[in-house]
N, C-alpha and C positions, 0 to 999 in steps of 0.2 A: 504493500500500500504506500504511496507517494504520500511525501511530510513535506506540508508547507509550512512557515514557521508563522506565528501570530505576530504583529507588528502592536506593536505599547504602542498608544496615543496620547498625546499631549491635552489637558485640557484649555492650555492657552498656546496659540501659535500665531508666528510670522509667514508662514504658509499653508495651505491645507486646501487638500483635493478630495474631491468627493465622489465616486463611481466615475471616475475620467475611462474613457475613452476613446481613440480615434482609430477609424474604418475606412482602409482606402480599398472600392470595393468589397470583393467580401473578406478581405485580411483584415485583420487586426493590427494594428501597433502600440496599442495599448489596450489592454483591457480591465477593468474596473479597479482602478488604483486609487487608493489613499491614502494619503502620505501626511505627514505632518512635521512642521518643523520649527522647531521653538524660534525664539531672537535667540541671538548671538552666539547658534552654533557653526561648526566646520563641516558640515554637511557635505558627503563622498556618496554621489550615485554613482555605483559599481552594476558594470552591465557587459554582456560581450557585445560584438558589435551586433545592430538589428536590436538590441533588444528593447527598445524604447526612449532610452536617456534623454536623446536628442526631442525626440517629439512631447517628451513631458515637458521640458526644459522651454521650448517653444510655444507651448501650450502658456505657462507659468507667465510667462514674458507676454504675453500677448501676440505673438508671431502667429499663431494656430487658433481657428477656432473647434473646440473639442467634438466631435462626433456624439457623444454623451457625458453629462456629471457636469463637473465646474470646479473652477480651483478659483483659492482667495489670496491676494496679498497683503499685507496688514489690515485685515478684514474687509479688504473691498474687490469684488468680484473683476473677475481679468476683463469680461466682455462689456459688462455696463458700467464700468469705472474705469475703462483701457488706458484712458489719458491719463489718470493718477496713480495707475500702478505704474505707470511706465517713471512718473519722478519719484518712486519711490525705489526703484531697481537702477542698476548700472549692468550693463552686461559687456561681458572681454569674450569674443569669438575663437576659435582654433587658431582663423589666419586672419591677423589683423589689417584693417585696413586702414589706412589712413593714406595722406597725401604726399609721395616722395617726393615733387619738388617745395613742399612745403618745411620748416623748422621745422621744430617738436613744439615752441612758442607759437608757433603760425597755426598750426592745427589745434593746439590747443585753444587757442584765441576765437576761430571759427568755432569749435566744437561749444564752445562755453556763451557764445553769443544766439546759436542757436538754441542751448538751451535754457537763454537766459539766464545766467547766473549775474548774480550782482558784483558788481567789481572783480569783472573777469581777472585783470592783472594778476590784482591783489591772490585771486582765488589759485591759481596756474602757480607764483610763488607760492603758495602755503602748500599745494598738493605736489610742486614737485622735492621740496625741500622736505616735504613728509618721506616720501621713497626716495630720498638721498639720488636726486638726477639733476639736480639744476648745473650741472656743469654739461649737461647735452642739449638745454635747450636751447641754443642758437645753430646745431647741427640738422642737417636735411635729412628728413626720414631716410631715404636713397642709402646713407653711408650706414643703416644702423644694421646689428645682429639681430640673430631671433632673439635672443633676449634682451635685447634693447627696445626692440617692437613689442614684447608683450608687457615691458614696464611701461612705454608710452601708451599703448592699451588700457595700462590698469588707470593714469594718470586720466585720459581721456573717460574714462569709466566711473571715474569717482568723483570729477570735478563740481556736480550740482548735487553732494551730500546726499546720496541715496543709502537706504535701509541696508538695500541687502545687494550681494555683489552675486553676479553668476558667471563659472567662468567654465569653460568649454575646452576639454583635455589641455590644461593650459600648461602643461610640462611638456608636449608632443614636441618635438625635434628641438629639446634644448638641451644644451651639454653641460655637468654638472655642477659647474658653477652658477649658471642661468639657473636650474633648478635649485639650489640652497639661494640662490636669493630671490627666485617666487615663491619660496616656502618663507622667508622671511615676512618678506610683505603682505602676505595675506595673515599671516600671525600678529603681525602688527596693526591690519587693518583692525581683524577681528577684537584685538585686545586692548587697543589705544581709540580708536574709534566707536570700537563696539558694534559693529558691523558683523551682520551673520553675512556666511559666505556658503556659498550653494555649487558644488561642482563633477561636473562630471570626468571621470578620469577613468582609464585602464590600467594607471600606475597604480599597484596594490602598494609598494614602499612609502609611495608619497600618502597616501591614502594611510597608512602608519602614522609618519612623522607629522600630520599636518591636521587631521580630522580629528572631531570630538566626537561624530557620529556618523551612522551610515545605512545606507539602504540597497539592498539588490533588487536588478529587477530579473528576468529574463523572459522573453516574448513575449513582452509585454506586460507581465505581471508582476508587481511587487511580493515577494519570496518573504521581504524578510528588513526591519528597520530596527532600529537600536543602537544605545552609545554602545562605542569603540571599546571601553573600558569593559563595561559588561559584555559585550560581546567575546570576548577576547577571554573572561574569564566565565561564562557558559562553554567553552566548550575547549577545556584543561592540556585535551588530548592532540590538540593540533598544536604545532610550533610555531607555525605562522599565521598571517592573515590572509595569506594564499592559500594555502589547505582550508583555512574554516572557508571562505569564499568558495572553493571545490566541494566542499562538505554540504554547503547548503544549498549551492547549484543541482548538485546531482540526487538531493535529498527534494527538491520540487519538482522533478523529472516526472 
């Protein structure tokens, strides 16, 4: 008999989905998920590829509209409050986009006017001097690393003080130094700002070193949510977080 595991719910949350949803045709990409996710945790959606992350994650943000259910962001529904969830998120894509013949001041500048932020300058100084980059903003995205681009990302991502960050395999082709310092800054966002952060990754390591909690899905279905700590000490007989991830993938089979 297939063991799916029960998911603990929050009775206060900065997110929360309710029988989500989405049907393209007669597939599924999600089916009846809900999820819950306090303020100010490190939230690790762990999924193989296909198995929904992406389309919750779009869902959440407003990108998607759900097939069935609905999800909330600081208690306001993604589809009939889209403009206000959308200032209360920042979101950092896989592959960042921004504008190579522009600075990293130039785009910021644009990015901050559209969003109306007030005293853009000022705001671009406090966010880049927060993740220690004010020595690249007069450089052209053009010249930057991947992980240069995913700190201009985060910068660009946080600049009109949003709740919650969501960031999308955002370790994916960066070499280890780039990694220990987006593990840095999202510990820093979380901890100095108070910022929950919401991400989806394949890196089980990072997924270690960086999350307070976590959720699996796979084809569509959420398996299995709970902090890191307990998780990790539910289930004694695995070494790592890779084995219990094996353990409870093949235990919803």
């Amino acid at each position: 008999m297939n063991r799916v595991y029960n998911v603990t719910m929050s009775t206060e949350s900065i997110i929360r989905t309710r029988g989500l949803c989405m049907r393209y045709g007669g597939n599924y990409a999600l089916k009846n998920v809900n999820l819950e996710i306090a303020a100010g945790e490190i939230f690790g959606l762990l999924g193989h590829n296909g198995a929904g992350k992406t389309t919750t994650v779009s869902i959440i943000t407003t990108l998607l509209k759900p097939s069935l259910g609905n999800a909330e962001v600081c208690g306001l529904d993604t589809l009939r409050d889209s403009r206000e969830v959308r200032r209360q998120i920042g979101y950092l894509p896989e592959n960042v986009e921004l504008y190579e013949s522009l600075t990293l001041r130039e785009n910021l500048l644009y990015f901050a006017r559209l969003s109306g932020v007030a005293e853009p300058d000022r705001r671009i100084e406090d966010v880049l001097q927060f993740l220690d980059f004010t020595t690249c903003m007069d450089k052209k995205l053009s010249t930057f690393s991947k992980g240069m681009r995913q700190r201009a990302g985060i910068a660009q991502a946080i600049l009109h003080r949003p709740r919650i960050l969501f960031l999308d395999e955002p370790a994916s082709g960066l070499d280890p130094q780039g990694v220990i310092a987006l593990r840095q800054n999202i510990q820093s966002l979380n901890r100095e700002m108070g910022m929950t952060i919401f991400m989806n990754t394949h890196s089980l390591s990072e997924v270690t070193k960086t999350c307070t909690n976590i959720g699996i899905l796979r084809q569509g279905e959420l398996l299995y949510q709970d902090s890191l700590s307990q998780t990790i000490a539910a289930f004694p007989e695995h070494a790592s977080l890779e084995d219990i991830y094996l353990r409870i993938d093949a235990d919803g089979r």
